[in-house]
N, C-alpha and C positions, 0 to 999 in steps of 0.2 A: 507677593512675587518673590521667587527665590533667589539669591544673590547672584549677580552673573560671575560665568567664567568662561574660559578663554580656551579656540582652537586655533593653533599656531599661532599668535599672536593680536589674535582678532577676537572680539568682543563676542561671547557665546553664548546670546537669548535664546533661539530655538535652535538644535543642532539639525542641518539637513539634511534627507537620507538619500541616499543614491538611488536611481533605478531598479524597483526589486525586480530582481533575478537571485533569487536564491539558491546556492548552489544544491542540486539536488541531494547529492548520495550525504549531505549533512544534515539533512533532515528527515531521509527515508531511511525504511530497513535495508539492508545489503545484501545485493543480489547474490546469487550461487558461487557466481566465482569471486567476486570481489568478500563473499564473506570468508571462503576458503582460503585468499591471500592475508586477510586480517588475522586467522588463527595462526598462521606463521609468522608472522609477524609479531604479534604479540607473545606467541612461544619464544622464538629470537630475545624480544626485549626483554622479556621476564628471567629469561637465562641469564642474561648482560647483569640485571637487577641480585637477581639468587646466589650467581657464582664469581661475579668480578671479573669475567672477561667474555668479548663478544663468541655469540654461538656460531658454528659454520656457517659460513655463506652469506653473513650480515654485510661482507661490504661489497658485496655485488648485490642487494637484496634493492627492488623496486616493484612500487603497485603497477599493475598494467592499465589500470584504468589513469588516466593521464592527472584528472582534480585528485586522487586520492594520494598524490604526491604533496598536494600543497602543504604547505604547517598549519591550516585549517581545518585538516582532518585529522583528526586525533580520538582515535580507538580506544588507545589506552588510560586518556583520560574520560571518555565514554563510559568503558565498564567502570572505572573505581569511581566516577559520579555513580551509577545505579547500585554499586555493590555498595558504598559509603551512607547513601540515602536510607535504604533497607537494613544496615549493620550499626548506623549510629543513628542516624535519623538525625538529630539538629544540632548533636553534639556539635563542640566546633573542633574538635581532635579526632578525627577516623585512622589513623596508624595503627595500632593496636588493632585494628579489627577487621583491615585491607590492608593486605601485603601482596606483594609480589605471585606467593604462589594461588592466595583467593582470584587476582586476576587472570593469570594461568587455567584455574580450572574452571571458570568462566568461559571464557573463549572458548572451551572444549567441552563445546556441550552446554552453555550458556548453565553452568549449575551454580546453584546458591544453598549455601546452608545454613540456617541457625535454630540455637538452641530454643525447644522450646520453654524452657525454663525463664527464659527473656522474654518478658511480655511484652517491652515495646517493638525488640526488632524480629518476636514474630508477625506483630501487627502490623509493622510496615511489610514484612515479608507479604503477609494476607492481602494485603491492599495491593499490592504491584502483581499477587497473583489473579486478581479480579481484574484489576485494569489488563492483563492481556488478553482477554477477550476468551480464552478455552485454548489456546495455543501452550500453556505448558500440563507438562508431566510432571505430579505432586504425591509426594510420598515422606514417611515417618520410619525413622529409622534409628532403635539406641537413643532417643530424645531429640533428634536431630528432624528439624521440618528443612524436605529438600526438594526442590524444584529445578526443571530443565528447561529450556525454549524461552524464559524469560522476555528477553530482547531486549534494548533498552526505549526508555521515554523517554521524551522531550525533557529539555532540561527546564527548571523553573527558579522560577524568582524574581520578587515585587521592586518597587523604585527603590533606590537607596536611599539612603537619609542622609539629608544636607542640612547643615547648622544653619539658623536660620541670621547666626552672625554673617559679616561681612568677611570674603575669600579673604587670603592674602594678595598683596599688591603684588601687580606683574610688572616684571622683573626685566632689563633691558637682556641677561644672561637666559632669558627664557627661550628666546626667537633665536639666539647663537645655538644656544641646545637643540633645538627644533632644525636650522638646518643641518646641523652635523647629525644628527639621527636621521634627516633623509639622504644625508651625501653617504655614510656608514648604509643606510640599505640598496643604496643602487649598487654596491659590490658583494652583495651577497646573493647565493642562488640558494633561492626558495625550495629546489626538490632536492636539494643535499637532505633537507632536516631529517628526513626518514634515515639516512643511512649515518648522519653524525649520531642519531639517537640512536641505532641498535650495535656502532663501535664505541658509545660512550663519549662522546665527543660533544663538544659545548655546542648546542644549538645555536641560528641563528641570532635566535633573542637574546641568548646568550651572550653571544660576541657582539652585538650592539650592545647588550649591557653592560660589557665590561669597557668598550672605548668611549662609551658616556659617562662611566664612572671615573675615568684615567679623566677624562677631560676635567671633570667637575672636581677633581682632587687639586685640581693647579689653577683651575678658575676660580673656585673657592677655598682655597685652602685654607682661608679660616674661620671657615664653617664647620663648626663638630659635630652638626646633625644630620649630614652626606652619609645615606646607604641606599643601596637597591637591593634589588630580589623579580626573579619573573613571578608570574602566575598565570591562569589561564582562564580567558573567561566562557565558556562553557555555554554553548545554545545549538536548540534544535536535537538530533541525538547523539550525531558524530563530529560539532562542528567547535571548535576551541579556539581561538583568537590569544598567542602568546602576548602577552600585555607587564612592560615595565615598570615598574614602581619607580618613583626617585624620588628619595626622603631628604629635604632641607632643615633648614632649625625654624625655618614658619608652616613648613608645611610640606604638602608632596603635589607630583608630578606621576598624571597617567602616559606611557607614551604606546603604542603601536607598536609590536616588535618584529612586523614586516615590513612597514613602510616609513613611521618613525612618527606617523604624526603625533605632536604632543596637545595634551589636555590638559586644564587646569589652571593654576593651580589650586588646593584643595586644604580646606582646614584639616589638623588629625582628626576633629570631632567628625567628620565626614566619612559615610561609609564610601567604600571603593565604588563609582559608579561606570563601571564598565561598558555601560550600553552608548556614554556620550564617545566610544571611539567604534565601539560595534555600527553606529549607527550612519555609518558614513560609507560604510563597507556595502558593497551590491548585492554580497554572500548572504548578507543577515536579512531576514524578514521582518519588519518591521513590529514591535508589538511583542514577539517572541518571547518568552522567557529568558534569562542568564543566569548560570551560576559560576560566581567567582572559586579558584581552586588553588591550591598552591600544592602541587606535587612534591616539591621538593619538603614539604614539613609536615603533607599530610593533613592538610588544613582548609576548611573552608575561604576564602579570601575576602572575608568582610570587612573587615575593621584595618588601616593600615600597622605594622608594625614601625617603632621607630626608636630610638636610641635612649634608655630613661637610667635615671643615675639609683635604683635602684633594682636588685633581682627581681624574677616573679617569685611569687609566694610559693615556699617546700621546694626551694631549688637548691642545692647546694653545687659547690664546685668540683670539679671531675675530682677523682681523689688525688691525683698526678699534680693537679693545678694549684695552685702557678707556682710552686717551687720548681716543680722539673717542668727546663724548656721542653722537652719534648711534645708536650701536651698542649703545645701553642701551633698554631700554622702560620709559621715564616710566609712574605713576598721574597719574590725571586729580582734578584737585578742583575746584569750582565753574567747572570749563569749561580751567582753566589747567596745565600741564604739571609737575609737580613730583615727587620724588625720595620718597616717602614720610616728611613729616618729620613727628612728633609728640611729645608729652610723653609721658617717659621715667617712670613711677611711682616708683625711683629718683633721679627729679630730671636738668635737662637736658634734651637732644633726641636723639631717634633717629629718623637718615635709612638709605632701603636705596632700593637703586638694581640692576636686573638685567638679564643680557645672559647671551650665549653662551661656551660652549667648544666648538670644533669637532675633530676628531679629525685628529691630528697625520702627519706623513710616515711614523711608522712603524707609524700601526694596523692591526690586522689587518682582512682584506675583510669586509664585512656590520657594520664598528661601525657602532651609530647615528649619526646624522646630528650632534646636538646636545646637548650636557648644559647645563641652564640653571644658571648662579651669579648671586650676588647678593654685595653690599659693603654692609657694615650699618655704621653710625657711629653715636657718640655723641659730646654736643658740648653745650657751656654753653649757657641757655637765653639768650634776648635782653637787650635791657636792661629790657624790661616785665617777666620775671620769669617763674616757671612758666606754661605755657603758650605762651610768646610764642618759634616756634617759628617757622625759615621752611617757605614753601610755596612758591616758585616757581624750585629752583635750576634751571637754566638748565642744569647741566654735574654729573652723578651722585656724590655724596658722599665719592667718593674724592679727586675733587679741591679739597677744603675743606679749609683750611690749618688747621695747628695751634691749639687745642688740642683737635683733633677725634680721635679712638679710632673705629678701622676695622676688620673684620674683613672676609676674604670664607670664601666656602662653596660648596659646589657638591651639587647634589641627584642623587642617584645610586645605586645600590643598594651599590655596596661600593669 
């Protein structure tokens, strides 16, 4: 028997599924016009992506078909699951191989290209060209095996893996978090996300992420192992469920990042199991496949990441870093740039200040791009006394002279 864990604060032997009613167009192909509102759309987004600011018409832009507004429909994570599957196959790093404009010319003409000199990703390319049944156009071109009509498949993937130790203990701060991630979703409108994604604008999940993160920074503040990050969990062929991480120093937390429900908690040894909040949803068909995804890194979404006191291996530091602030990303307070600094519930101050690690001369091809680290200090309070903390260093907390206490860290999966 696998070790229980917990939905909302209630003990979770079997999760129950709702009603199936699955939403159609997330599991069917897209009709004529709904497919022709996709290529603009996805043209739109890929512009936002390519050139750093939204394309004409992005914020009057909506789908006509009413579900295709939900943040359950996600196109773009769609093509770059098929185009990722095909280009990497089980790599767990697909950047390097899907970008922006590979999505682009997907959309337009559903086309895929690779080299045939790559035997594996022409083998999967072969493979998803049988499985469409005679529906694309295949041709060789300059070494290049390229195909049209593609269309996407269901998304797939088996149970995750649960340690077969004992979860961590749930937490009175669990069920607070659970309801302020339902009170934070009832003021959010669901068919915005389409149009905050193609102005650039923090999605939904997003903005639940961030005032669950604000919360957990003052409910826990002295926890050093507080991080999030969304992802998406991926089922059917258009259908993606925005889903929150939230890393403690025992463990993590799955939530919901439309309705807020929380799952968990979860050892790190535990791969992310996404279908115990899919599975509650009416949209999902039960049984279905899921593939976890994290757009924002490029990344399959298996394993959780979380705060480890050393680099990943062949990473070194931006070359900027950490002598010159600029290379850090300041928080903002009352308008002014500052390092994170506040009172320490143990007494004193704690500032965290963060930046990059970029991958070093000897990593291998397809690392990601960037692992993000942070430099966390403690340091006597002022002369006013508790509380009296600064806010406006100028230059990120590494560089504050003694009798300040520094750590850094780096967010990563292993």
């Amino acid at each position: 028997m696998k070790p229980m864990r917990w939905i909302w604060g209630m003990v979770l032997l079997v999760v129950p599924h709702a009603a199936a009613q699955p939403m159609e167009i997330l599991y069917d192909d897209l009709d004529p016009q709904l497919k022709a509102e996709v290529k603009v759309f996805i043209s739109m987004y890929t512009h936002l992506l390519i050139h750093g600011e939204p394309a004409e018409g992005a914020d009057a832009f909506s789908f006509t078909h009413p579900h295709a507004n939900s943040p359950l429909f996600q196109p773009y994570v769609a093509y770059v699951r098929t185009l990722a599957k095909i280009k990497a196959g089980d790599d767990f790093y697909f950047g390097h191989l899907v970008g922006p404009a590979e999505v682009a010319a997907y959309s337009d003409g559903t086309l895929v290209s690779t080299s045939i000199t790559d035997a594996m990703s022409t083998l999967n390319h072969l493979s998803a060209i049988s499985a469409s049944a005679g529906t694309t156009h295949v041709s060789t071109v300059d070494g290049e095996l390229n195909s049209t009509g593609l269309g996407v498949e269901p998304a797939e993937g088996g149970e995750a893996y649960v340690s077969p130790l004992d979860p961590p203990s749930y937490e009175d701060w669990m069920a607070d978090l659970a309801s302020l991630a339902a009170s934070v979703s009832a003021t959010l409108d669901p068919a915005m996300d389409v149009r905050y994604m193609l102005l650039g604008e923090p999605t939904n999940a997003e903005r639940m992420r961030a005032q669950l993160d604000a919360w957990l920074q003052v409910e826990r503040s002295g926890d050093t192992g507080l991080g999030s990050y969304v992802i998406h969990a991926a089922f059917g062929k258009f259908g993606a469920l925005p889903i929150i991480v939230i890393i403690y120093s025992d463990g993590y937390l799955l939530v919901d990042g439309m309705n807020g429900t929380v799952a968990g908690p979860y050892l790190y040894e535990d791969e992310i199991d996404a279908v115990s909040l899919l599975s509650l949803r009416a949209e999902y068909s039960a049984g279905t496949g899921v593939a976890g995804i994290n757009i924002n890194t490029s990344t399959w979404a298996v394993e959780v990441s979380k705060w480890l006191p050393r680099h990943p291996q062949h990473y070194v530091a931006n070359p900027a870093c950490p002598g010159n602030p600029g290379c850090w990303i300041p928080r903002l307070a009352t308008g002014k740039p500052y390092y994170g600094c506040k009172p320490h519930p143990r007494g004193g101050c704690e500032c965290e200040a963060k930046g990059t690690y970029v991958p070093g001369p000897n990593a291998p091809p397809g690392s990601p791009p960037f692992v993000e680290t942070r430099i966390v200090c403690r340091l006597p309070a002022g002369p006013g006394g508790e509380g009296d903390c600064p806010d406006n260093f100028t230059e990120p907390p590494n560089h504050i002279s003694a009798p300040a206490n520094c750590r850094q860290e780096w967010f990563h999966l292993r």
